[in-house]
C-alpha positions in Angstrom: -7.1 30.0 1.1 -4.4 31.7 -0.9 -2.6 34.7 -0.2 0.0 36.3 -2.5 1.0 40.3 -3.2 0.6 41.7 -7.0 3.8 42.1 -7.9 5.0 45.0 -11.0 2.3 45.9 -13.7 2.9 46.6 -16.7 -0.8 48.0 -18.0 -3.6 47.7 -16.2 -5.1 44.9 -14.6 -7.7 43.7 -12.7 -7.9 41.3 -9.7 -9.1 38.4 -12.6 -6.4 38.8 -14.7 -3.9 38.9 -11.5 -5.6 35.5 -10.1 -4.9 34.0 -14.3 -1.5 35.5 -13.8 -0.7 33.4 -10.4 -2.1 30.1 -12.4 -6.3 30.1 -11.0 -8.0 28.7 -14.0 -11.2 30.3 -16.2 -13.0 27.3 -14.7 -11.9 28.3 -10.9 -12.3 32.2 -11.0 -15.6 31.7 -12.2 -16.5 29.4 -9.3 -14.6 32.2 -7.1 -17.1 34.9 -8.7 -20.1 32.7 -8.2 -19.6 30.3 -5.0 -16.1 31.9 -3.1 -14.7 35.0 -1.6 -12.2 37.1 -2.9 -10.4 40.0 -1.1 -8.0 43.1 -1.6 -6.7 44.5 0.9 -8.1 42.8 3.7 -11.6 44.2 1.7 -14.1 41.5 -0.5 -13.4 42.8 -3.5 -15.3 41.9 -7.3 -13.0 40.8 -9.5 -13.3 43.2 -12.4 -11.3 45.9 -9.7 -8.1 47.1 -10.8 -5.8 46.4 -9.0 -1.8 47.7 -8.3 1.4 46.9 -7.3 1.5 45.7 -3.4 -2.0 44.7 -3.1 -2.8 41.8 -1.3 -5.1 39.4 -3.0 -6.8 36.7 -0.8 -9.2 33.8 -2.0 -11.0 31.4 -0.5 -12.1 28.6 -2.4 -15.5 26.9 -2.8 -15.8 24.1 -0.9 -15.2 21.0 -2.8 -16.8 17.8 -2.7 -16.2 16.1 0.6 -14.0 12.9 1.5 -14.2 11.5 4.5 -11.5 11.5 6.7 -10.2 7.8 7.9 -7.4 7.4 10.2 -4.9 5.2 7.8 -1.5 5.8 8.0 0.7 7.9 5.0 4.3 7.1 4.0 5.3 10.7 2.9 8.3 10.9 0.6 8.4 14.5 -0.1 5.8 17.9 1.6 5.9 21.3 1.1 3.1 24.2 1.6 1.8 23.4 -1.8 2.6 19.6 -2.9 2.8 16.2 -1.3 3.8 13.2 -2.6 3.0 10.0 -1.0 4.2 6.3 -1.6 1.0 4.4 -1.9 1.0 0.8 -1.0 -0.2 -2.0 -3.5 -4.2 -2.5 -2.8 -5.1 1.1 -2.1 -7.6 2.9 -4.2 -6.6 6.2 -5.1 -10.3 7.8 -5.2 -13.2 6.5 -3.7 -15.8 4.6 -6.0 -19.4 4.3 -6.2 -18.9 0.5 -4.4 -15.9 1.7 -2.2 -16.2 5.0 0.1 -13.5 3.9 2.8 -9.8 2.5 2.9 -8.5 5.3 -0.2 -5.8 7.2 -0.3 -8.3 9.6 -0.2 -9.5 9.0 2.7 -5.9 8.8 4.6 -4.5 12.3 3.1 -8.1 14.3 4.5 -7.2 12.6 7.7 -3.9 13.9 7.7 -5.0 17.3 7.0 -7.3 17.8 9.2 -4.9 16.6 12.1 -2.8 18.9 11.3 -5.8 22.0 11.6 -5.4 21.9 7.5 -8.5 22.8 5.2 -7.3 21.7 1.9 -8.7 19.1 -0.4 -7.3 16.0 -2.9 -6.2 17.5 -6.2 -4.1 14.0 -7.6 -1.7 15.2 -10.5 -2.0 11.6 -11.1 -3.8 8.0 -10.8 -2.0 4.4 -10.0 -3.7 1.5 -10.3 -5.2 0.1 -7.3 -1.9 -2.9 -7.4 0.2 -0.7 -8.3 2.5 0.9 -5.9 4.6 3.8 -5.6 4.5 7.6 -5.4 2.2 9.3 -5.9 1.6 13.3 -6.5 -0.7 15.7 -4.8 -1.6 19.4 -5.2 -2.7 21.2 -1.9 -4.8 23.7 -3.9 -6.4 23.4 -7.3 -4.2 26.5 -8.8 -1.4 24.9 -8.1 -2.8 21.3 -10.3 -3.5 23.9 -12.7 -0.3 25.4 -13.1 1.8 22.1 -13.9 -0.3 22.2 -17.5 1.7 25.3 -18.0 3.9 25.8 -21.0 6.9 25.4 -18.7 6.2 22.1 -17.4 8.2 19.2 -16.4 7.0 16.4 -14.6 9.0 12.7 -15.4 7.9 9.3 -14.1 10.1 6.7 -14.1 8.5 3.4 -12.9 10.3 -0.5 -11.8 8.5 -3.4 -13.3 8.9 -6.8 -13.4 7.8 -8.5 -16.7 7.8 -12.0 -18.0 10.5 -13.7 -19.5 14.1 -12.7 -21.2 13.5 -8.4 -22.0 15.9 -8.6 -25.5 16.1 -5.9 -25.7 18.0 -3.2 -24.1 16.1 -0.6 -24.7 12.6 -0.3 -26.7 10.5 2.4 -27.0 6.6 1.8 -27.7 4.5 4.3 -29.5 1.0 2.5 -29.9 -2.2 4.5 -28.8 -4.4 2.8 -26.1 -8.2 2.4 -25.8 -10.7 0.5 -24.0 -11.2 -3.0 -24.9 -14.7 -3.3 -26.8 -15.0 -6.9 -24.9 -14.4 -5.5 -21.5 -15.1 -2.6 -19.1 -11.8 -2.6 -17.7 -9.6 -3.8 -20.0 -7.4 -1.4 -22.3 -5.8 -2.5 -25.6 -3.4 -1.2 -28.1 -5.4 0.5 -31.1 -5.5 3.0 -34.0 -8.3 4.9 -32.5 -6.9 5.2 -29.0 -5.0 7.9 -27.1 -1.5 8.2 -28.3 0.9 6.9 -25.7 4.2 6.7 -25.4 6.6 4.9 -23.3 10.3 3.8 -23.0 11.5 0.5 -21.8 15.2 0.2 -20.6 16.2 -3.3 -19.7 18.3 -3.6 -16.3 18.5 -7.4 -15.3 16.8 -10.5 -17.1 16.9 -14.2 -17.0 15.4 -16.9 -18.6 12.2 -16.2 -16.5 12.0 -12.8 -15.3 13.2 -9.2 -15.7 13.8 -5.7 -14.4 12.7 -2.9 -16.4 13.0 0.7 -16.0 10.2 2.0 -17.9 9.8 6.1 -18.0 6.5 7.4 -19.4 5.7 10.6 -21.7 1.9 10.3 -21.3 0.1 8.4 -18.7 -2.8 6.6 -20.1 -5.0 4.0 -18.1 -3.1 1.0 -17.7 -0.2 2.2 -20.2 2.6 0.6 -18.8 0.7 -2.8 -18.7 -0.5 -2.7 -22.6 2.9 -1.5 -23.7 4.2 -4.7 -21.9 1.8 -7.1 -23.3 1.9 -5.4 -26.2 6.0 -6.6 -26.6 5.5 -9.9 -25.6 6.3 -9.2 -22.0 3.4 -8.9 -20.0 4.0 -7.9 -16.3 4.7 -10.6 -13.7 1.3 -11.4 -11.8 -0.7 -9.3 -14.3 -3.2 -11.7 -14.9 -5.2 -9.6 -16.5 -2.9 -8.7 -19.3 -1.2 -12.0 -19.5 1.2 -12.5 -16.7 1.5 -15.5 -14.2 0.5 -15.1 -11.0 3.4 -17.6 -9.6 5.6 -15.2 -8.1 3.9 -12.3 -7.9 -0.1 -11.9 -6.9 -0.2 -8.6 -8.1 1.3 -6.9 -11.2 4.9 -6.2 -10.4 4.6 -2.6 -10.9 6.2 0.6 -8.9 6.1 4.1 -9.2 10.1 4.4 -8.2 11.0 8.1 -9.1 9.6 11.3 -9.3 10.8 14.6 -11.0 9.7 17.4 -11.4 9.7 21.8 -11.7 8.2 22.6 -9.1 6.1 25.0 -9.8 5.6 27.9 -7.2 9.6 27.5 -6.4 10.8 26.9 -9.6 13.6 24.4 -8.6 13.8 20.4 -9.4 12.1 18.1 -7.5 13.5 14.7 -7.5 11.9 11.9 -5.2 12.5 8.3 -4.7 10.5 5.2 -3.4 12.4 1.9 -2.5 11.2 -1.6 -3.7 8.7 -2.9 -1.7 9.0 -5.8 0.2 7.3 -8.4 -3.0 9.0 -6.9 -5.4 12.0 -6.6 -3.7 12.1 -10.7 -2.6 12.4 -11.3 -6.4 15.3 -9.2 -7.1 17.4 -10.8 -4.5 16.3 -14.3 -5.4 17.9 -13.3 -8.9 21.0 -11.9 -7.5 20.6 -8.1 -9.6 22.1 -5.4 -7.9 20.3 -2.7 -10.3 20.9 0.4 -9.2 23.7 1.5 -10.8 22.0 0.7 -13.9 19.0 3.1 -13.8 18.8 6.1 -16.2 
């Protein structure tokens, strides 16, 4: 449920047009009309009523679908009453699948809420691969996923990757759309009728047969960071499926580092960080690279 008080009108308007005002989408008023409650006052109200200043709207939502809840334990870098962002550790599906209904993140944040007496659902502002680890950003409520496609939006991702080989260059930036592979059903590719994608690459340590990348995405396509690699000659380390060797690594070496972002029922900057784990970590200090003071 969401509570909130109609603040100063300016013409009249009614309890839809407040609920589009505080970010509910077209999509979720309707289900409101059809499927959930909506109140005024304390009163279910319809939500063509007019409403003014120092009412108190309340909606509950339609239920959504249901995800089990599985006791797994959550490393929680940042919570609030409307966000939650969670560093997800490599070999964790973020959503259940058709062939896998257990072990998800999923899974351990419905846990998590319902311990704590919580009924909310899994609104992900985002996917990571399954090897892929890192943070990971979710919405408490469905408004609130809606509002950060707002016009004011700012939401950065900065990611730690370890690719093959010398990176020469200090800094490249890749705009090449990506698609699916016509050969495979999970492979992606570089091509002119993908989506376009965009992602910048910022060297931090190399040698002769590794390096540290920063890379920091504009769009956030299936796989992105992986094509873009490949695509430069650099495919992740342990990304076999791209490329890489799976010598040092047996995963890609790929890590959701930072997070920032406006947040969007505050309005202040968000910024959240994720350390290295443990594989990724035993390759930097093999190579000596003290990093840190090089990230953007």
């Amino acid at each position: 449920m969401i509570r909130f008080t109609v603040g100063q009108l300016h013409k009249p308007t009614s309890v839809a047009g407040a609920l589009r005002h505080f970010g509910i989408s077209a999509g979720m008023r309707r289900r409101i009309k059809h499927e959930g409650l909506c109140r005024r006052n304390g009163t279910a109200t319809d939500l063509r009523v007019l409403v003014e200043e120092g009412d108190v709207i309340e909606v509950t939502f339609p239920a959504a679908d249901t995800v089990a809840a599985e006791p797994i334990d959550l490393d929680i870098a940042y919570e609030d009453d409307w966000l939650l962002v969670v560093n997800k550790p490599a070999g964790m599906l973020m959503h259940q699948t058709s062939g896998e209904r257990t072990g998800t993140l999923a899974n351990a944040v419905m846990y998590y809420y319902g311990k704590r007496g919580l009924t909310l659902s899994y609104h992900p502002m985002h996917r990571l691969d399954r090897n892929t680890s890192g943070l990971c950003l979710i919405a408490k409520y469905p408004h609130i996923q809606h509002l950060f496609d707002g016009k004011d939006r700012f939401y950065k991702r900065s990611y730690l990757a370890l690719t093959e080989g010398f990176f020469p260059a200090a800094m490249a930036t890749v705009h090449a759309p990506v698609g699916r592979d016509p050969e495979s059903i999970i492979k992606r590719c570089t091509c002119p009728d993908g989506k376009p994608a965009h992602s910048d690459f910022f060297r931090l340590e190399a040698n002769k047969t590794y390096s540290l990348v920063q890379v920091i995405l504009a769009t956030g396509r299936t796989h992105q960071i992986r094509v873009h690699s490949a695509y430069l000659g650099h495919p992740l380390v342990g990304d076999d499926l791209y490329g890489g060797g799976r010598e040092l690594l047996r995963r890609q070496g790929l890590h959701a580092w930072r997070m920032q972002f406006l947040h969007p029922v505050t309005k202040k900057i968000i910024a959240v960080y994720s350390p290295l784990p443990a594989d990724m970590h035993s390759l930097v200090q093999k190579a000596g690279w003290d990093f840190k003071t090089h990230t953007i």
